[in-house]
C-alpha positions, 0 to 999 in steps of 0.5 A, spaced: 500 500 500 502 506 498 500 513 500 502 521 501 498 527 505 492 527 500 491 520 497 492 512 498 493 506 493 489 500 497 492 493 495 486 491 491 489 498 487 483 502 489 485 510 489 482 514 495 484 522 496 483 524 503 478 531 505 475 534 510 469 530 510 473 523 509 475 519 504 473 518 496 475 514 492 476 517 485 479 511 481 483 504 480 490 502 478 492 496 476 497 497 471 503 499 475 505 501 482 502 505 488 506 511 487 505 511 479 497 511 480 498 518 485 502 521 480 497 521 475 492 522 479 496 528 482 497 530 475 490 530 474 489 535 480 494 540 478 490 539 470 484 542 475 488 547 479 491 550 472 483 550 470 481 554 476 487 560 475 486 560 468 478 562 470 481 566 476 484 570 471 479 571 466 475 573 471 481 578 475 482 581 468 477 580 462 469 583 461 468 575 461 461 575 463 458 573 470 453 567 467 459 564 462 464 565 469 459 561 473 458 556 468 465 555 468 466 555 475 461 550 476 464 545 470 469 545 475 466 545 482 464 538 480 471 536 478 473 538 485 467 535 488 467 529 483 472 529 479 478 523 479 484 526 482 489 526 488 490 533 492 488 538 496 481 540 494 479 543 500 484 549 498 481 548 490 474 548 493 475 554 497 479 558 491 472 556 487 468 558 493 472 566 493 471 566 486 463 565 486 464 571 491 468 575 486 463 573 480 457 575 484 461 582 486 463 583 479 455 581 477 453 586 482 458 592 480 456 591 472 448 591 474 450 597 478 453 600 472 449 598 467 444 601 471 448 607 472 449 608 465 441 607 464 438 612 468 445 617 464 442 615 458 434 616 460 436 623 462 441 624 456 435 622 451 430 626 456 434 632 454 435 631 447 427 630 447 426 636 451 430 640 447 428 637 440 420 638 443 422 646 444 425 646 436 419 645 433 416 651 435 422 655 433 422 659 427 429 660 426 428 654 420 436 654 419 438 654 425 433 650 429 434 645 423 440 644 423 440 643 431 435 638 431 440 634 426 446 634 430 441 632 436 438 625 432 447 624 430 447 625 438 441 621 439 444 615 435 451 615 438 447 613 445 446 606 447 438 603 447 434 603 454 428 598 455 424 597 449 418 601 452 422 607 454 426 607 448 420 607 444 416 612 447 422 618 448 423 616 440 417 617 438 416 624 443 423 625 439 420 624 433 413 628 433 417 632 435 422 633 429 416 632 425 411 638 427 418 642 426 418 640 419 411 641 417 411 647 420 418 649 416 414 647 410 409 649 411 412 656 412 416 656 405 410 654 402 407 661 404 414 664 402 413 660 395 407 663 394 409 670 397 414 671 392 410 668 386 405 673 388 411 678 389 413 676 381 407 678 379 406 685 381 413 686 379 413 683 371 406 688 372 410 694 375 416 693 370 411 694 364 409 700 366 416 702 367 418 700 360 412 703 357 413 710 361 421 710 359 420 713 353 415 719 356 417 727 356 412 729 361 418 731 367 414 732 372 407 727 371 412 722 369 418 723 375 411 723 379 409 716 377 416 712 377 416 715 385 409 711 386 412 705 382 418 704 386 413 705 392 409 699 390 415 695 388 418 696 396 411 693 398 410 688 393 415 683 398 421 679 395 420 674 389 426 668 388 433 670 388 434 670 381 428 673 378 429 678 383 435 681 381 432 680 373 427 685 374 430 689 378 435 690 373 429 691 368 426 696 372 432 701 374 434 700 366 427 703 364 428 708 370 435 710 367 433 711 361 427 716 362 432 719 368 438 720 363 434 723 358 430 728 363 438 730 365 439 731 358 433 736 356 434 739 363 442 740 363 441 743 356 434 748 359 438 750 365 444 753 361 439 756 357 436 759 362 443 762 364 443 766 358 436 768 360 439 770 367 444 773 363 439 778 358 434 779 364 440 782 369 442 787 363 434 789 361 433 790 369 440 795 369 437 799 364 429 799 367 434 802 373 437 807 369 430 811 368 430 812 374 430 818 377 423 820 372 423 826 369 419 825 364 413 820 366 411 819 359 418 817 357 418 814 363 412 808 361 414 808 354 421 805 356 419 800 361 413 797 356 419 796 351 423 792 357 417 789 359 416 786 352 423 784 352 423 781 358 418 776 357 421 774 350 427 772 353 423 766 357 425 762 364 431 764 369 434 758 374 429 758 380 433 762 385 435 768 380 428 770 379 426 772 386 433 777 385 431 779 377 424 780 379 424 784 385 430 788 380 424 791 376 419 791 381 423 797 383 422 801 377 415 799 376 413 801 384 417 808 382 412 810 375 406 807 379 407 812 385 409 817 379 403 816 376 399 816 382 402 824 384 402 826 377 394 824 378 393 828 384 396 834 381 392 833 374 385 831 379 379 837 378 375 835 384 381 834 389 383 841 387 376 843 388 376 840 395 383 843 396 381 850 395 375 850 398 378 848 405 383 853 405 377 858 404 374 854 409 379 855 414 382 862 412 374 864 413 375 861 420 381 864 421 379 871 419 372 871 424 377 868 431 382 873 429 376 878 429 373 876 435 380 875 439 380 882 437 374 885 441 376 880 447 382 884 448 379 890 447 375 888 452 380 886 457 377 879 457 382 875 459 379 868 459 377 868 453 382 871 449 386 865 451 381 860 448 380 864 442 388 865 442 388 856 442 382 855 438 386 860 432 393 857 433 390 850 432 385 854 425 392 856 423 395 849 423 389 847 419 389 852 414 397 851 413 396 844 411 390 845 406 395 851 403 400 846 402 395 840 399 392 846 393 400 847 391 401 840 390 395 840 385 398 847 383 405 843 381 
């Protein structure tokens, strides 16, 4: 019989291997000796304890899975506890028994994490979702669009939840672009039709401006090319591209009716600075029949002027105050000529001259008679009243002498 510290050989060759709770056996030898049936026995318990460290580290440093690890260790429990071999299995079981531990651990860690990472991933989706719900009612298309892009890359770069969870904030998140989307289009659709009502208007205002490019009524014209331009601003925006087309036919036909307005009025105004320049010369001649000496003269000169001057045609606008007031001036100087020369030559108003001087030389005469008798009679009162009712006569008196010789010439 043979034996060493963890087994035994029987004479009948029975192999035992010896444990906490007693021996078992685990084989027969009949081929060979007691010692050569240990050893192989023995090489098979170190075949099982390679095992167990290779699963110890696997454990200790993969992500091996908690159910393959428990799987694995279980295949070699059972070699432990009913496998055929020789050794220290105690110290094998309970090297098995640490490792549950430490697969169980892993496993909780792992749940732990996952769930952590779960609830990170739920707050994560909940924000893209927050997010892309408060965008669908932006109306800042290009930057509201592009964002809610980037959101659905950031969406797909995220790991799934629970089926139900995820497919309930995918489809908020989804909804959510979707009322963005419609309400996009339904706003250019709007804009579409804007800017075809807009091109409209505007082929209808660049055929009145082509149709009025040609006129040489200034003003009126100048006037109705102010009102296009006013329904033109109105009219909004039409596509980029037949914007700039019209536009281009619209400011061509303004600039042909402009342009040649600027030639009439470039040629009208040098003309009327020559009319400056005669008007200035017949004023300087009007000027030179004052002072009057000779009213008939006088007339006769400045009607001959005046046919001239109205011959000669418009003046540049802030020279005609200046030329007009020029011949005022002389016009002003015949008519109060003309209204003295009237008063001296008027019978009735020389009649009324002469009969107020009689009037007040009458008057004169009967209180420088009666002032006569006053002092005569020493009456002191009286001839003091007589004295200022006759200094007052006088003055009367003095200016009707001077209205008759004005009448007299």
């Amino acid at each position: 019989m043979s034996s060493d510290p963890w087994g035994r050989v029987d004479e009948q060759g029975t192999v035992y291997v010896r444990t906490a709770d007693g021996e078992r056996v685990v084989g027969s030898w009949q081929a060979g000796s007691p010692e050569e049936a240990l050893a192989y026995f023995e090489r098979k318990y170190q075949g099982i304890e390679v095992e167990i460290g290779l699963l110890e580290k696997r454990v200790r440093t993969t992500d091996l899975a908690a159910k393959d690890a428990l799987t694995a260790l279980e295949h070699l429990r059972a070699q432990v506890t009913e496998g055929h071999a020789v050794g220290d299995l105690d110290a094998l079981a309970k090297r098995l028994d640490t490792l549950a531990g430490e697969i169980e651990s892993r496993r909780e860690e792992r749940k732990a994490a996952r769930a952590k990472a779960q609830n990170e991933t739920r707050a994560a989706k909940e924000a893209l979702v927050a997010e892309a719900e408060q965008l669908a009612e932006s109306t800042q298309w290009r930057e509201a669009g592009d964002r809610l892009r980037a959101l659905v890359d950031t969406w797909k770069g995220l790991p799934r939840l629970d089926r139900k969870s995820d497919d309930e904030l995918w489809h908020r998140f989804s909804h959510a672009r979707s009322v963005f989307s419609k309400h996009r289009k339904a706003h250019f659709a709007t804009l579409d039709a804007e800017r075809e009502q807009a091109r409209q208007t505007k082929e209808r205002l660049v055929s009145e401006a082509e149709a009025l490019s040609s006129s040489t009524e200034w003003g009126d014209t100048a006037a109705r090319y102010r009102d296009l331009m006013a329904r033109w601003k109105a009219a909004g925006r039409a596509q980029r591209d037949v914007e700039d087309e019209l536009w281009a036919r619209f400011r061509g036909a303004q600039d042909v009716f402009f342009q040649a307005r600027s030639a009439v009025f470039s040629e009208r105004d040098a003309e009327q600075v020559a009319n400056q320049k005669l008007k200035e010369a017949l004023a300087t001649e009007a000027e030179a029949i004052l002072p009057i000496t000779d009213l008939k003269a006088a007339k006769a000169a400045l009607r001959e002027v005046n046919e001239r001057w109205e011959a000669i045609g418009h003046v540049p606008r802030d020279a005609r105050p200046k030329l007009d007031g020029r011949l005022n001036a002389v016009e002003r100087a015949i008519r109060e000529a003309e209204d003295a020369e009237w008063k001296r030559s008027n019978p009735e108003a020389k009649a009324r001259a002469a009969g107020m001087v009689g009037l007040f030389q009458a008057k004169a005469d009967k209180l420088q008679a009666d002032l006569v008798k006053a002092r005569a009679a020493g009456n002191a009162s009286k001839v003091a009243k007589l004295e200022s009712e006759l200094a007052g006569v006088q003055t009367l008196l003095e200016q009707a002498h001077k209205s008759q010789e004005e009448f007299s010439g």
